[in-house]
C-alpha positions in Angstrom: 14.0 -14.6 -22.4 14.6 -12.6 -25.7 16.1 -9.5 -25.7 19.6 -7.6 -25.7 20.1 -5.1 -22.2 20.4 -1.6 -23.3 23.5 0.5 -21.9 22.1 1.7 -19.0 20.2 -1.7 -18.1 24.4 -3.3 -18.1 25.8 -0.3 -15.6 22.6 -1.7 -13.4 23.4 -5.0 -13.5 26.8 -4.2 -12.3 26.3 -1.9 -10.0 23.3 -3.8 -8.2 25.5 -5.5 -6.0 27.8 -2.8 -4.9 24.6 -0.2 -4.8 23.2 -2.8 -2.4 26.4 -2.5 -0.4 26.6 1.2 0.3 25.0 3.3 2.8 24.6 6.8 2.1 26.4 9.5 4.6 24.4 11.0 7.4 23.1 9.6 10.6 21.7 6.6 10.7 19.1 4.9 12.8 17.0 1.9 14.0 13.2 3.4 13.7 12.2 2.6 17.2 8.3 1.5 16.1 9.0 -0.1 12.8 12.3 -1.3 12.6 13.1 0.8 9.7 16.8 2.3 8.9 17.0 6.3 9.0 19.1 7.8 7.1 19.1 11.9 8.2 15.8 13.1 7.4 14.6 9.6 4.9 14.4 6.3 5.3 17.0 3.7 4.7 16.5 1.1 2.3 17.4 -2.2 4.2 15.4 -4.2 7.3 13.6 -7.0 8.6 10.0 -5.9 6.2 9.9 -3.3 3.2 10.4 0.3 4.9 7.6 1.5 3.2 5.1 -1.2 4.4 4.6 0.2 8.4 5.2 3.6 7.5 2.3 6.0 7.3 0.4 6.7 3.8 3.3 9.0 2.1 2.5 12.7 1.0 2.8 12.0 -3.1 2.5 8.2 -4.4 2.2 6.3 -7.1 1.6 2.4 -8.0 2.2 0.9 -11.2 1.2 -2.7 -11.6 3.7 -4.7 -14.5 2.6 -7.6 -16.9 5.5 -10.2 -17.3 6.9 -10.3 -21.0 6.4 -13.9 -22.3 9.1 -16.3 -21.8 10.6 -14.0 -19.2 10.9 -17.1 -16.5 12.5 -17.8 -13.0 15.9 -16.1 -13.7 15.2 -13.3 -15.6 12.5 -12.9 -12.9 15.7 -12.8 -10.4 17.8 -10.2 -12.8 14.7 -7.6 -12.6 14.7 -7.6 -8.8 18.4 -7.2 -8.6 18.3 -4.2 -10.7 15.2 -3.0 -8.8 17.3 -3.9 -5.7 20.7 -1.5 -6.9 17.8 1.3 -7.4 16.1 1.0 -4.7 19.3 1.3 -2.5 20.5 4.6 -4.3 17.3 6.1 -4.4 16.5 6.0 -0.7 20.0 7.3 0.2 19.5 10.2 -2.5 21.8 9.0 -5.0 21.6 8.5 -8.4 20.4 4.9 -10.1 23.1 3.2 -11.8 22.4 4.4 -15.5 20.5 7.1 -14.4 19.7 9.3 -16.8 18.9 12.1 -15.0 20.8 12.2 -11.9 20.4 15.5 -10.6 16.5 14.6 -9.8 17.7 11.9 -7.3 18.2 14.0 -3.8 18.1 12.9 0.1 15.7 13.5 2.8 12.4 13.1 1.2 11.5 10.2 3.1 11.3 8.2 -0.3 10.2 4.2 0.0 9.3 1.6 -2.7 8.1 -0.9 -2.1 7.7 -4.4 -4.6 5.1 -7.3 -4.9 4.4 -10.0 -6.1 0.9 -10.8 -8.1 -0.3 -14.4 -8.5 0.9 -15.8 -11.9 4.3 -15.2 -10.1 4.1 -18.2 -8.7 3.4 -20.5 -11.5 6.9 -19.4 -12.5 8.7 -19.7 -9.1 5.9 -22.2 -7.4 6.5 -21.6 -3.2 3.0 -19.2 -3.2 2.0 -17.8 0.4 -1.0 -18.9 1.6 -4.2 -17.2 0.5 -3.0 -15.6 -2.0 -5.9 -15.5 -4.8 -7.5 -12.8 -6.8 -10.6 -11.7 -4.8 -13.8 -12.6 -6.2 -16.0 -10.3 -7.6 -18.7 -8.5 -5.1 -21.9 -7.7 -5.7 -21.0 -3.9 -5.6 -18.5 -4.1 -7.4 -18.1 -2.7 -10.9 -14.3 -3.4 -11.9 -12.8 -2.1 -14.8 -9.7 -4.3 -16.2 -7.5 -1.2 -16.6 -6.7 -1.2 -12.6 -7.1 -4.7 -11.5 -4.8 -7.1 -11.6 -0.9 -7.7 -12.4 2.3 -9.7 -12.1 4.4 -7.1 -10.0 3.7 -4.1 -8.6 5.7 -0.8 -7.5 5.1 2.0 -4.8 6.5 4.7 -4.5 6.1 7.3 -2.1 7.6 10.7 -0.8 7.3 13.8 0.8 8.0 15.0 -2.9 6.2 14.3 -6.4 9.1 15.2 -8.0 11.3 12.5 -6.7 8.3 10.0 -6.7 7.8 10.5 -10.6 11.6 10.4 -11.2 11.9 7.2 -8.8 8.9 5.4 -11.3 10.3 6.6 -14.1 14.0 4.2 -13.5 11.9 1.5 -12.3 9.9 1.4 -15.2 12.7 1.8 -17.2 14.6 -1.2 -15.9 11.8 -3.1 -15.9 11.4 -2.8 -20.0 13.0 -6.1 -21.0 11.0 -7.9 -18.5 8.0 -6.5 -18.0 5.4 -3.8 -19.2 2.9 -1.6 -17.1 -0.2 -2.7 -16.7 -2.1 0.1 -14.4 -0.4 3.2 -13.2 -2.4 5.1 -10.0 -1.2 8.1 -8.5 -2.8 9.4 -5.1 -2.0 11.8 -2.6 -2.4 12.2 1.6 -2.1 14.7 4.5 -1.1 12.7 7.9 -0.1 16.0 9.2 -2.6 18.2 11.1 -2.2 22.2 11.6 0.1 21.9 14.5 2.3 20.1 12.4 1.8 16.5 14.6 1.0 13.3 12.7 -2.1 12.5 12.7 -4.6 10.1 11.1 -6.0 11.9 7.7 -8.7 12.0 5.9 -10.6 10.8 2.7 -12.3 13.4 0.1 -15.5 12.3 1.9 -14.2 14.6 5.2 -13.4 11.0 7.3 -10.7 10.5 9.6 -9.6 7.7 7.8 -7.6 4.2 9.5 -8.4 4.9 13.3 -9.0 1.4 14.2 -5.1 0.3 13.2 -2.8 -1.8 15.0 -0.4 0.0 16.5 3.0 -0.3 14.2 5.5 -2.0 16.8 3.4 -3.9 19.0 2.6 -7.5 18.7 -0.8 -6.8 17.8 0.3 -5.0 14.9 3.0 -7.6 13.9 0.7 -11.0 14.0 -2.2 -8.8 12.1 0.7 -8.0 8.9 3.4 -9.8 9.2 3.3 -13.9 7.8 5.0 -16.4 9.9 3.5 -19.2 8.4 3.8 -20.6 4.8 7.1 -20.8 2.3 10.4 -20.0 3.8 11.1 -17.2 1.8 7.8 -15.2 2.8 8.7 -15.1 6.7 8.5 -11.8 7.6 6.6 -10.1 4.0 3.1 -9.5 4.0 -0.1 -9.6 1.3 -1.5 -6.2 0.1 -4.8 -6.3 -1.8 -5.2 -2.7 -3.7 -8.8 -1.1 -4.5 -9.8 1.9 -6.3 -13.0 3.1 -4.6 -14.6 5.4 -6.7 -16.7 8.0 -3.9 -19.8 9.8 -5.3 -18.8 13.0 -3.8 -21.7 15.2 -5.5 -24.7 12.5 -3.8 -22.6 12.8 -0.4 -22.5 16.7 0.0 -26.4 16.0 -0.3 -26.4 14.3 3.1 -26.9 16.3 6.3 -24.0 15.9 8.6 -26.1 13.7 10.9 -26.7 11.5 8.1 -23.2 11.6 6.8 -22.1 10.4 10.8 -24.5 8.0 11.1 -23.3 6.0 7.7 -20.1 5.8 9.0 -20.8 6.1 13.0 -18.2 8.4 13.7 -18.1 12.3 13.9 -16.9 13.7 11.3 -15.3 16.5 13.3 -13.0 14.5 15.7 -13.1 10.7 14.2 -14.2 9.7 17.5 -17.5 7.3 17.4 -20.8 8.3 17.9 -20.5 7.2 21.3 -17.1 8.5 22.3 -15.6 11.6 22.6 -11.8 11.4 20.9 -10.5 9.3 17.8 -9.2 6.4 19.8 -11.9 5.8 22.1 -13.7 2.2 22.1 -16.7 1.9 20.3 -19.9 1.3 22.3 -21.9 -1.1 19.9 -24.3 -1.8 22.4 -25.1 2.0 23.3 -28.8 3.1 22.5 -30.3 6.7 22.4 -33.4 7.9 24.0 -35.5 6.3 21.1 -33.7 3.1 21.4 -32.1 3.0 18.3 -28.5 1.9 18.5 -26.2 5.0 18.4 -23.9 3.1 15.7 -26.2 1.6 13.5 -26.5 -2.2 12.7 -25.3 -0.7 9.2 -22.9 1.8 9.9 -19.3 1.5 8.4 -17.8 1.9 11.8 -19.6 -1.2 13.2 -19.5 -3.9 10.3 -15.3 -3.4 10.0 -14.8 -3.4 14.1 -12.8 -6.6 14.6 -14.9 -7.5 17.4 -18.0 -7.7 14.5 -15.3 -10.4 12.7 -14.5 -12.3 14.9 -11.0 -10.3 15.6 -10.0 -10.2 12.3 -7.6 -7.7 11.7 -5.8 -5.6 9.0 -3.5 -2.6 8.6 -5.3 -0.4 6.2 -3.9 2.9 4.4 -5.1 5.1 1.9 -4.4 7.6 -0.8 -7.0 10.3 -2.4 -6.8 10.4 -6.3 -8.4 12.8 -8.8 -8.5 11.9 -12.5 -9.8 14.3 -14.5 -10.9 13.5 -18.2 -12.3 16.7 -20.0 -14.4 18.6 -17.9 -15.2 15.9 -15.4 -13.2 15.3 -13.0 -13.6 11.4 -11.2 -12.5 11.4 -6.6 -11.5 8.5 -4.8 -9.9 6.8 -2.4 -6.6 3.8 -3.6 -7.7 1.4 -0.4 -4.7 -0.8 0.5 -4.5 -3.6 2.9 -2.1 -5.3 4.6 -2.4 -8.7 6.6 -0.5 -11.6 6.6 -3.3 -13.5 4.8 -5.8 -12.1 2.6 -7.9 -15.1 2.3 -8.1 -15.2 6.1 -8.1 -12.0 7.4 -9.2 -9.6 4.2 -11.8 -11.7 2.6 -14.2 -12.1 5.0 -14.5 -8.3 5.9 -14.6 -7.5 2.8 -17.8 -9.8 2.1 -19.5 -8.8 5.1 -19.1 -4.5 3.8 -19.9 -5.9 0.6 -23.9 -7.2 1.9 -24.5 -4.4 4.1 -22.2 -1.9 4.5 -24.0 1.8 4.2 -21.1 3.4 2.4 -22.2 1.2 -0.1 -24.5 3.7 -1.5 -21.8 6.5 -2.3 -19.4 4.2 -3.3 -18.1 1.8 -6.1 -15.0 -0.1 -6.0 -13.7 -0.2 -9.7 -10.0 -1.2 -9.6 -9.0 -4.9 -7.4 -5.4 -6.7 -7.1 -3.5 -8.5 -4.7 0.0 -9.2 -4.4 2.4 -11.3 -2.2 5.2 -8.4 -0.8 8.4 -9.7 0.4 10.1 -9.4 3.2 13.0 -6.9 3.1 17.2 -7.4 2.4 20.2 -6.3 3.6 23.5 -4.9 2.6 24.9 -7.8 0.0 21.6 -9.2 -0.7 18.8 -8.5 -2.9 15.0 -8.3 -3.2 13.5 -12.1 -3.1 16.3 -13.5 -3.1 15.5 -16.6 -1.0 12.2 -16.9 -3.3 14.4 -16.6 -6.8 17.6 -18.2 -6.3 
């Protein structure tokens, strides 16, 4: 590839491999569920899978999705993720990127993760693709807009604070210039924390207790549904994510009785519990009638048509992030879906089509942004990002 490195781009390359070396003071410990290092109050950088993949939908997030620079080919491929790897390092353990420009923005204990994939075209330069891997095709409800589909890398970045999630982008980005430019950039926000300050599930801007029906992170369940142990060497252990931006018609919503609003999804809106249950977690009845004989969760409802017993026990680890973008005086809600399984083609595709024909949501919502992307597995001190995949 063309292209000199600029000053700070030359203290990353050096200091990528002694960055991915160091482990910032504080105690340090094995996350019992995900397998995720602690670092005090944060979370370490190394493991098994990318921290940020089994961790709960951050407070403060943003994606940005990279075009490769033509002619930038297998090795330069390989220098971006070991500067992305000496980053990544300092920034989870509060420290400075090497270069950094503005150092005193980089603090601790904000439970800050990126994580890094990998879109399609990748792998016409590096060849070794995972399985299923393919841009989704386009559904009939669908009205996607080229400004938030697609890419050759992505970014995420997440933290309990916006400040350190916008400073975090802004050195990726940065050390990405010679290699790659953004393509999309999505910012989106969650609450996982309820009023008695326990975690809890959180909600969409339609009111929803959003991502009940998830694996539990830790179990094998969980660990056949996301992780891949089939396909290249060098993807043991990552996962796919496909990313959509589902625009939510919030104004045509708040028109709905609560009733109606319950019966769409076929849950209550109050607890997240189904229609014919009493708390979040409690099996779905799909057989359950009421005194008219209408099934309690419709044949429709959202509820029904993604159980994985309606898919044959397809599974995925879903998350999500609420975004506003205002543009003048009009102001556009929605909800950045993401989805992990280990593959989409398997797992992801065939739920999706099966929403996409009958799905009542359908009618208050538009999907307008779609990508996938291959994510690695994680690294260790002395290694890098992808390494198996780019050496």
């Amino acid at each position: 590839m063309s292209g000199r490195p600029s000053r700070r781009q030359l203290f990353g390359y050096a200091g990528a491999t002694a960055a991915g070396a160091a482990v910032a003071g504080g105690v340090v410990a094995l996350g019992k569920d995900s397998g995720t290092e602690v670092v005090g109050r944060g979370v370490g950088p190394y493991g098994e899978h990318q921290p940020g993949i089994a961790a709960a939908s951050p407070r403060h997030a943003e994606l940005v999705a990279f075009n490769l620079r033509p002619g930038v080919d297998k090795a330069g491929l390989g220098r971006l993720m070991r500067l992305w790897t000496g980053d990544i390092v300092a920034l989870a353990n509060g420290r400075a990127a090497p270069g950094d420009t503005a150092p005193e923005l980089a603090i601790g204990n904000v439970a800050l993760t990126t994580t890094v994939g990998f879109g399609p075209r990748v792998f016409e330069l590096t060849g070794e693709r995972p399985p299923g891997l393919d841009d989704l095709p386009v559904m009939r409800h669908d009205r996607l807009d080229p400004a938030w589909s697609g890419g050759d890398l992505l970014i995420m970045v997440g933290a309990d604070d916006p400040v350190s999630v916008v400073h975090a982008v802004r050195r990726l980005v940065a050390d990405a210039q010679p290699f790659a430019t953004p393509a999309w950039r999505q910012t989106g926000f969650w609450n996982g924390t309820g009023s008695d300050g326990q975690l809890v599930t959180g909600r969409n801007l339609f009111g929803q207790v959003d991502g009940t029906g998830n694996p539990t992170v830790g179990t094998p369940e969980f660990d056949t549904t996301v992780w891949s142990s089939d396909g290249p060497d060098w993807f043991r252990g990552g996962t796919t994510l496909v990313v959509r931006r589902i625009r939510l018609n919030l104004d045509t919503w708040d028109e709905l009785t609560r009733s109606e609003q319950e019966r769409a999804i076929g849950r209550k809106l109050s607890t997240g519990a189904p229609l014919t249950g009493a708390a979040e977690h409690d099996e779905l009845d799909l057989e359950a009638r009421d005194a008219d004989g209408r099934l309690v969760i419709a044949e429709n409802a959202h509820a029904r048509l993604s159980h994985h017993s309606e898919n044959d026990g397809r599974r995925i680890f879903r998350k999500g992030l609420n975004y506003v973008q205002d543009t003048g005086p009009t102001r556009e809600s929605g909800l950045i879906f993401l989805s992990h399984q280990a593959d989409i083609a398997a797992q992801f595709l065939p739920l999706l089509a099966r929403l996409d024909a009958a799905d009542a949501l359908n009618e208050w919502t538009t999907t307008i942004g779609s990508a996938v992307f291959a994510l690695p597995p994680g690294f260790q001190p002395g290694t890098w990002l992808a390494q198996n995949l780019l050496t």
